[in-house]
Residue frames as qw, qx, qy, qz and C-alpha x, y, z in Angstrom:
[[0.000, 0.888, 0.460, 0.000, 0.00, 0.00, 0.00],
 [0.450, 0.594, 0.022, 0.666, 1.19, 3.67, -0.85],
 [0.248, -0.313, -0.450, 0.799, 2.10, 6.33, 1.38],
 [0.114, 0.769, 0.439, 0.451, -0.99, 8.79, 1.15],
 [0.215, 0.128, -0.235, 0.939, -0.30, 12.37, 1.99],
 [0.020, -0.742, -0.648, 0.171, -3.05, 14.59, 3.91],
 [0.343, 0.387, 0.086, 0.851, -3.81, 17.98, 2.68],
 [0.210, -0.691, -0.512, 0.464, -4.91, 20.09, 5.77],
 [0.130, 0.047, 0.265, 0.954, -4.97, 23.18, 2.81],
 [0.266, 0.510, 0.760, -0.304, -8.08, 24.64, 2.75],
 [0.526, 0.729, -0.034, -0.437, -8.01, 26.84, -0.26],
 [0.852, 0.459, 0.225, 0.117, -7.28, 25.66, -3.72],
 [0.248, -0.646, 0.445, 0.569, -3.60, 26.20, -5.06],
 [0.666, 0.710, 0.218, 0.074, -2.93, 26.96, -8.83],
 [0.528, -0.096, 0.348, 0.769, 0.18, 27.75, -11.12],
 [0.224, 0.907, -0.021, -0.355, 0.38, 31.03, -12.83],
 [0.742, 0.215, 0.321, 0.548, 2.79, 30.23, -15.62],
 [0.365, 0.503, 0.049, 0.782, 5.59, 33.16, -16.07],
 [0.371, -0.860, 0.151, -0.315, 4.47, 35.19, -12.62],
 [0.710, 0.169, -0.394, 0.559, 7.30, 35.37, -10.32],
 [0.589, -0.728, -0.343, 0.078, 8.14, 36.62, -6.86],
 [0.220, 0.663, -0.310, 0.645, 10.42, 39.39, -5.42],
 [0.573, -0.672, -0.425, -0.201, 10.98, 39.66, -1.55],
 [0.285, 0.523, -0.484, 0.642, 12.25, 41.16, 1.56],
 [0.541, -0.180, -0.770, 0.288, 12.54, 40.09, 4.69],
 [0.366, -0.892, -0.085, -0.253, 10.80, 42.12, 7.71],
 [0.535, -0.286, -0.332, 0.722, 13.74, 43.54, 9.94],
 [0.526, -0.585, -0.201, 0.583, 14.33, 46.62, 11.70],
 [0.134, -0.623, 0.393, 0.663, 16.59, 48.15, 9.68],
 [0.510, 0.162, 0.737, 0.413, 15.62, 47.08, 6.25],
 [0.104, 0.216, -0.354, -0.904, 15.64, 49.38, 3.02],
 [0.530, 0.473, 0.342, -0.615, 12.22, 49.95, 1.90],
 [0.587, 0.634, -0.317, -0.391, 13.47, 49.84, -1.94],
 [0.286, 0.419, -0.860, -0.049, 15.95, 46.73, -2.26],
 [0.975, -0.118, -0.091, -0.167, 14.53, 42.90, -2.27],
 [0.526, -0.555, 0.635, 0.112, 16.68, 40.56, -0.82],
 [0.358, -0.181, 0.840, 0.364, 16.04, 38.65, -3.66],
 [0.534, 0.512, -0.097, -0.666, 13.96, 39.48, -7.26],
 [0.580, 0.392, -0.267, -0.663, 12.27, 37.55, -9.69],
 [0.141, -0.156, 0.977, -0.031, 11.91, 33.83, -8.25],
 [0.432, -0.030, -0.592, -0.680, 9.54, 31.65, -9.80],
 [0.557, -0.106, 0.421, -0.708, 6.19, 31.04, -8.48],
 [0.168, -0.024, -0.972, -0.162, 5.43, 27.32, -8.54],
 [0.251, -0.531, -0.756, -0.288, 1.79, 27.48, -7.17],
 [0.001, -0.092, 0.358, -0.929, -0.22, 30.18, -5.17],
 [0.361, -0.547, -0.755, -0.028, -3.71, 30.05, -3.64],
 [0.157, -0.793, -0.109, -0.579, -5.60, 32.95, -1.48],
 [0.480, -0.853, 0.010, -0.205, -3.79, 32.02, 1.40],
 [0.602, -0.506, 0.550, 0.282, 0.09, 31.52, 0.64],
 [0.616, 0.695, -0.281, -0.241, 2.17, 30.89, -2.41],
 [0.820, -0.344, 0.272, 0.367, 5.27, 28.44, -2.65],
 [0.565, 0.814, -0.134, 0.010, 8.11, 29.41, -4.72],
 [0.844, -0.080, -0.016, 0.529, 12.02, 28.78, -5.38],
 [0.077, -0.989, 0.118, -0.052, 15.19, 30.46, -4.38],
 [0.600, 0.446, -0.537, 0.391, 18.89, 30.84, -3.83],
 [0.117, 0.355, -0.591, 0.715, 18.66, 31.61, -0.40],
 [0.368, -0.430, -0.811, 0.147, 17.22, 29.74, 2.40],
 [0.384, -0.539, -0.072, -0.746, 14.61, 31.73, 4.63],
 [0.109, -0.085, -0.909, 0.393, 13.95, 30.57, 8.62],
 [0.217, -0.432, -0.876, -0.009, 10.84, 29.45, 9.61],
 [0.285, -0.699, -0.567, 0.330, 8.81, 32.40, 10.98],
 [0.452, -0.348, -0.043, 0.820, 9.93, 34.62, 9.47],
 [0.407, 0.740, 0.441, -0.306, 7.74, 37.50, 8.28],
 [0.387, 0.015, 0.533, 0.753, 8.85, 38.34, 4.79],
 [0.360, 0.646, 0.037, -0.672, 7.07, 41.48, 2.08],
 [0.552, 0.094, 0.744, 0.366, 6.23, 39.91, -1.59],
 [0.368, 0.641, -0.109, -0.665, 6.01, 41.65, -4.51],
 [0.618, 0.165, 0.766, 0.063, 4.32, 38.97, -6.93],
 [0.174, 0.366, -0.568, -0.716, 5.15, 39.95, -11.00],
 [0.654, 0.314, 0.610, -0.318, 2.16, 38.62, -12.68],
 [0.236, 0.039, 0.611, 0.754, 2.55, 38.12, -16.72],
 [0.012, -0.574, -0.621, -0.534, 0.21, 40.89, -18.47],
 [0.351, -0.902, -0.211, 0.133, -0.18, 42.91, -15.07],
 [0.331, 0.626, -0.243, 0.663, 1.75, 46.12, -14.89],
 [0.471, -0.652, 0.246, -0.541, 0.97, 46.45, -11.33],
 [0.435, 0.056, -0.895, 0.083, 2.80, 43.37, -9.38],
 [0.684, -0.661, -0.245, -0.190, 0.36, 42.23, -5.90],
 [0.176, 0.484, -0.702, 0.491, 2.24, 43.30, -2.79],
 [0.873, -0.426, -0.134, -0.197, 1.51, 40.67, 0.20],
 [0.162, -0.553, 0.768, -0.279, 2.91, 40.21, 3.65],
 [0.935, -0.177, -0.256, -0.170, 3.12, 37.01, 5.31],
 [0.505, -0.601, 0.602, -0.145, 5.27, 34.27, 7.20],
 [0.638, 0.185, -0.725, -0.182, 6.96, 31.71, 5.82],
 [0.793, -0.200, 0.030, -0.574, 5.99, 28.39, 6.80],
 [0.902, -0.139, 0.366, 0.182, 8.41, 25.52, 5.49],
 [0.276, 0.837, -0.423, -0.208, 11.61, 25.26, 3.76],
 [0.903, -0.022, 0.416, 0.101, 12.97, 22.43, 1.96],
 [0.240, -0.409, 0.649, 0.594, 16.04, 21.57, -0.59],
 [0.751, 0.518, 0.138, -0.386, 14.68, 21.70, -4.06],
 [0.765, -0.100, 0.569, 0.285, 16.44, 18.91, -6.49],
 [0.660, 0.728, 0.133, 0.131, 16.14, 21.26, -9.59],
 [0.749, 0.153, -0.022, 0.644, 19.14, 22.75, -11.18],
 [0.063, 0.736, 0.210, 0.640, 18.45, 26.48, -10.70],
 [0.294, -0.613, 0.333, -0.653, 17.70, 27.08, -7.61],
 [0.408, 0.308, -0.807, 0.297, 18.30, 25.48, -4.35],
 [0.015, 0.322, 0.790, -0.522, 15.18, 25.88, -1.98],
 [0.184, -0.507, -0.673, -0.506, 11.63, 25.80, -2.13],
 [0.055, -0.036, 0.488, -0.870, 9.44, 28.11, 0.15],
 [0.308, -0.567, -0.607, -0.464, 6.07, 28.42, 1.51],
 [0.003, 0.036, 0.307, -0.951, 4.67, 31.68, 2.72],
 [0.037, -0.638, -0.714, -0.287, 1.60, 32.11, 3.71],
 [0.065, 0.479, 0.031, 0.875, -0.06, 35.33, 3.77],
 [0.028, 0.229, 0.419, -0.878, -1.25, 37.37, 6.80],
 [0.206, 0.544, 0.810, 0.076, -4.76, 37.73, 6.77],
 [0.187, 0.522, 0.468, 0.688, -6.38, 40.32, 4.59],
 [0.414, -0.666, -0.552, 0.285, -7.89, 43.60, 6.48],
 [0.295, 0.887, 0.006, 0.356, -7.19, 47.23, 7.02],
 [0.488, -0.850, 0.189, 0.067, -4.91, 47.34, 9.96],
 [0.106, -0.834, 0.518, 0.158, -1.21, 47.74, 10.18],
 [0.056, -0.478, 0.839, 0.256, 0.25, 44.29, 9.14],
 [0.737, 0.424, 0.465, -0.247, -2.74, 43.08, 7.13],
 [0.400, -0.015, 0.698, 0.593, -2.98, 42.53, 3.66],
 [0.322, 0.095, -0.271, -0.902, -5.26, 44.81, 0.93],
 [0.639, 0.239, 0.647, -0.340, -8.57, 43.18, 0.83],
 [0.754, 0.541, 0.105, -0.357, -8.85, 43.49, -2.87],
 [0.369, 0.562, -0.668, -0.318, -5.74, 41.52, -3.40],
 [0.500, 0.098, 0.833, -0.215, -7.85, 38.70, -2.19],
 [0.698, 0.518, 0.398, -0.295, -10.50, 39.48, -5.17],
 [0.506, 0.573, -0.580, -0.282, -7.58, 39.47, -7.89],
 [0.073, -0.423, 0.903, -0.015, -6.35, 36.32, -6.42],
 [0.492, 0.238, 0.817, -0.186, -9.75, 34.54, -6.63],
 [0.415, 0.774, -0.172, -0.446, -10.11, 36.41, -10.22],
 [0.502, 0.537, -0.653, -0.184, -7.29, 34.56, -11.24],
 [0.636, 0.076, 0.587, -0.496, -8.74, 31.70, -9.66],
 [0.699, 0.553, 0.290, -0.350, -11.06, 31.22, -11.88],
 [0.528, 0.740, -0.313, -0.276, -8.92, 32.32, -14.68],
 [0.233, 0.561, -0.794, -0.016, -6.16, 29.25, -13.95],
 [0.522, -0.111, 0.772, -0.345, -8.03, 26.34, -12.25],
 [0.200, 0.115, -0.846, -0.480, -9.27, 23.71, -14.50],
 [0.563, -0.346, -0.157, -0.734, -13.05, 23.19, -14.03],
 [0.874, -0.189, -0.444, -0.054, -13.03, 19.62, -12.79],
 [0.565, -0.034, -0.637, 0.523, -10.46, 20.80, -10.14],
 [0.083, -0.222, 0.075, -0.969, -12.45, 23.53, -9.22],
 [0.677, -0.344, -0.318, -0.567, -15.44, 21.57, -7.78],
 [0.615, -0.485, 0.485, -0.389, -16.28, 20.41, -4.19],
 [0.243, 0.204, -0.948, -0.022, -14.48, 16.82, -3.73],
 [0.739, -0.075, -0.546, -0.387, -16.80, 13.86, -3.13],
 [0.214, -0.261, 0.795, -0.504, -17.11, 12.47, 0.58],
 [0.501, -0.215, -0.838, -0.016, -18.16, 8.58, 1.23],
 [0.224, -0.493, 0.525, -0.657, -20.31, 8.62, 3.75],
 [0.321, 0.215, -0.891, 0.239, -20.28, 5.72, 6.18],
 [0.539, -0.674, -0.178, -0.473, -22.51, 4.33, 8.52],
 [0.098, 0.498, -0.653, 0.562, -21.71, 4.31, 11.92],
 [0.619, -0.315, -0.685, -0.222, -22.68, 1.88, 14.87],
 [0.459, -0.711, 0.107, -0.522, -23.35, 2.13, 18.43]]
């Protein structure tokens, strides 16, 4: 029997072919204008976190600013967040995969814009393939006393 993974996601993740990620860590002292690192490619994003690859590892918890380059948008989506997991990535390019999930949407001080929730479920729509885009199917079982 296989190993089956569990996904405890609860929103739907999608690829954006050709959008790519900029970012900069939250510190103190950190220049408003300079990323630590520009124009890594976004392997899947979803309305509540993206993953993507880099040269440079990131630590757990740490709260990072993203400035996501979308192909055809002149404007890029800025979103905070926290990264979540970091792992070695086996490709040739880059050496580590992230996953950041965003801070939750809202007006206060380390929130995220609310309407870059309604591009992100905009382009949703626009990249999900119908059949993955419908509620999954649950068996349901009876139970005895």
């Amino acid at each position: 029997m296989g190993k089956k993974e569990i996904d405890r996601r609860s929103c739907l993740r999608f690829e954006i072919p050709g959008a790519t990620v900029s970012y900069k860590k939250k510190t103190l002292l950190s220049s408003k204008e300079k990323h630590d690192e520009e124009f890594c490619p976004v392997l899947d994003i979803s309305r509540g976190g993206l993953r993507f690859l880099t040269q440079k590892p990131l630590k757990i918890n740490s709260n990072v600013n993203l400035k996501i380059a979308l192909p055809g948008e002149k404007i890029p989506l800025i979103q905070k967040g926290r990264v979540r997991w970091a792992s070695f990535y086996v490709g040739k390019s880059y050496k580590y995969q992230i996953g950041v999930q965003f801070d939750p949407y809202g007006e206060k001080k380390r929130q995220n814009y609310p309407g870059n929730l309604t591009k992100i479920i905009a382009l949703e729509q626009k990249f999900v393939p119908p059949e993955k885009s419908e509620p999954k199917k649950t068996e349901k079982f009876d139970v005895e006393n």
